[in-house]
N, C-alpha and C positions, 0 to 999 in steps of 0.2 A: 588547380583544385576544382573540384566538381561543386559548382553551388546548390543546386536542388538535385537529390534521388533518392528514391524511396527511403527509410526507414531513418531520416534523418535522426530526427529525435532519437529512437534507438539509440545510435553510433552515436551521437552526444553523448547519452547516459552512460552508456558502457567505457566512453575514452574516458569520460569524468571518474568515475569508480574505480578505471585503473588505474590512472595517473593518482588519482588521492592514495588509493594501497602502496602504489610502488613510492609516492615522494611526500605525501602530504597531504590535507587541504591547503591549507597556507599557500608550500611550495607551487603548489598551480595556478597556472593563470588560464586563464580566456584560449590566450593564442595557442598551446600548449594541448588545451584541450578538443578545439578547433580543428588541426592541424593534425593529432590522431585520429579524429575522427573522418580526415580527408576532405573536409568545409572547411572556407574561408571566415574568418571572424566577425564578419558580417549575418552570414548564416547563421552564426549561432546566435547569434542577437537576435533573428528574426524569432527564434523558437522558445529562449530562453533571456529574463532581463540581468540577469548574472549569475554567478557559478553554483551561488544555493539553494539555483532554481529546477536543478538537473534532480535534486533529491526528492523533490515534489509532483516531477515527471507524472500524469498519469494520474496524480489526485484529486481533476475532477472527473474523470471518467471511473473513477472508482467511486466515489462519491456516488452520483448520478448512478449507477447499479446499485450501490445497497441501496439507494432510496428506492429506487424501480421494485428491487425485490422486496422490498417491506413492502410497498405499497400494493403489488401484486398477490401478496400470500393472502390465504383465502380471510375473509371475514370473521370466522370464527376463531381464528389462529391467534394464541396469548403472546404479548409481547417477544418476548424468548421465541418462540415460533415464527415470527415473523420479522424478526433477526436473522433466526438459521434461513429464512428463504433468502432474506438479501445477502448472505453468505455465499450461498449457492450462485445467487446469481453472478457475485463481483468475482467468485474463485472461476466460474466458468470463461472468463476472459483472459485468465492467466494463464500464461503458454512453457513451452520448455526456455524459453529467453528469459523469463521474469525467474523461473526456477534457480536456472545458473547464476542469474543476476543476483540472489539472496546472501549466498554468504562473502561477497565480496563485499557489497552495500553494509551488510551488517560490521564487519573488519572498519570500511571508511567511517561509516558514523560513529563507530568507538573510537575512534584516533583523534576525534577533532568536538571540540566543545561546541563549534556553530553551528557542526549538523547534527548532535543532538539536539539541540537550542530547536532547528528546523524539522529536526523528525517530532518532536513532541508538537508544535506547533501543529504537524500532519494530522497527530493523531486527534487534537480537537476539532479540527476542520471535519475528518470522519465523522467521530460520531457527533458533531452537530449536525451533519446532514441525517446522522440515522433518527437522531432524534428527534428531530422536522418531520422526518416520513412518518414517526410511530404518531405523534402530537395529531398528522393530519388523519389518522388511522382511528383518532378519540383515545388516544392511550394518554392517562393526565401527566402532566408534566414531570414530574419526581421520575416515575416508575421509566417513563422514557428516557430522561438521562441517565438512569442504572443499565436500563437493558443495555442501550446505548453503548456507552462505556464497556459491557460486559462483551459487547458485539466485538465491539476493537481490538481488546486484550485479547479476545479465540482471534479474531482476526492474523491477529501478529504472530501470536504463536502456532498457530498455525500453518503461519506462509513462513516461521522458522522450522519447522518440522518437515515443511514439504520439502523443500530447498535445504535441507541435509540430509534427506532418506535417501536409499538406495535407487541410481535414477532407473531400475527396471523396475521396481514396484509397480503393481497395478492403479495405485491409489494417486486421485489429483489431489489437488488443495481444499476443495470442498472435503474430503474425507476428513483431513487433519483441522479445518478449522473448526467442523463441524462436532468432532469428537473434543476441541476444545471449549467450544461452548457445553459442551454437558458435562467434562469436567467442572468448570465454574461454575453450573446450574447447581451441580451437585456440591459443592464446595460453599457456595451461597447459603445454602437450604442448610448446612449445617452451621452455619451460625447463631440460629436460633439456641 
């Protein structure tokens, strides 16, 4: 088996999300997952500290963009604004791999209690970081963990909408995450 070549982590995540659809979390092990992916168990140790680490793939580099893009969006720009910037920016790193990857990953973490456990865990990591960029942006604390959180939830639905549409659509992830924040904008503002 091949120990280092390009896209490792990729082929990690992707044997992992098959083997979980086709047999389980549980049923999987290390080797298994390894061994699809055509790296040795070693390898995967280098990349990953065990198996429900493959579902967090990529959470600080997401992370690290929405903060980028909050903190890029222009000065005048109200929370909510500068949310949709770091949208823009996290969705513009997602490719047709992460698209396909969606509704498998979605299939594994409904099958198994310890990667919801770990996706919810994801999603406070998120928007702690968005809400760090907005805090350093002088957004006061409250309003930031709402935007925050409201970032997340467009976020998700979002990257569930893209990664079910039809894949000739013209529209990336930024479109659907971005029309899911003004749904909840809009959805917010009526509960007055």
């Amino acid at each position: 088996m091949a120990r280092w070549q390009p896209e490792t982590t990729q082929r990690l995540v992707v044997a992992a999300v098959d083997l979980f659809t086709e047999q389980g979390y549980d049923a999987t092990t290390v080797a298994q997952i390894a061994e699809r992916a055509g790296v040795t168990k070693s390898t995967f140790f280098r990349h990953f500290s065990d198996k429900r680490e493959l579902l967090v793939a990529g959470q600080e580099t997401l992370s690290r963009l929405l903060s980028e893009g909050i903190a890029e969006a222009p000065a005048e720009a109200s929370p909510l604004e500068a949310v949709a910037a770091g949208l823009e920016r996290a969705s513009g790193a997602m490719g047709p791999a992460n698209r396909e990857l969606g509704p498998r990953l979605k299939a594994a973490v409904a099958a198994s209690t310890e990667l919801q456990e770990r996706d919810a865990l994801k999603n406070v990591g998120l928007a702690a970081s968005m809400s760090s960029a907005l805090v350093a942006r002088g957004v006061p604390d409250p309003t930031a963990h709402l935007a925050a959180e409201l970032g997340v939830i467009a976020f998700k639905r979002g990257y569930t909408q893209w990664s079910e549409a039809e894949r000739d659509s013209e529209h990336g992830l930024a479109h659907y995450a971005l029309a899911a924040l003004r749904d909840l904008r809009a959805a917010a503002a009526s509960l007055e």
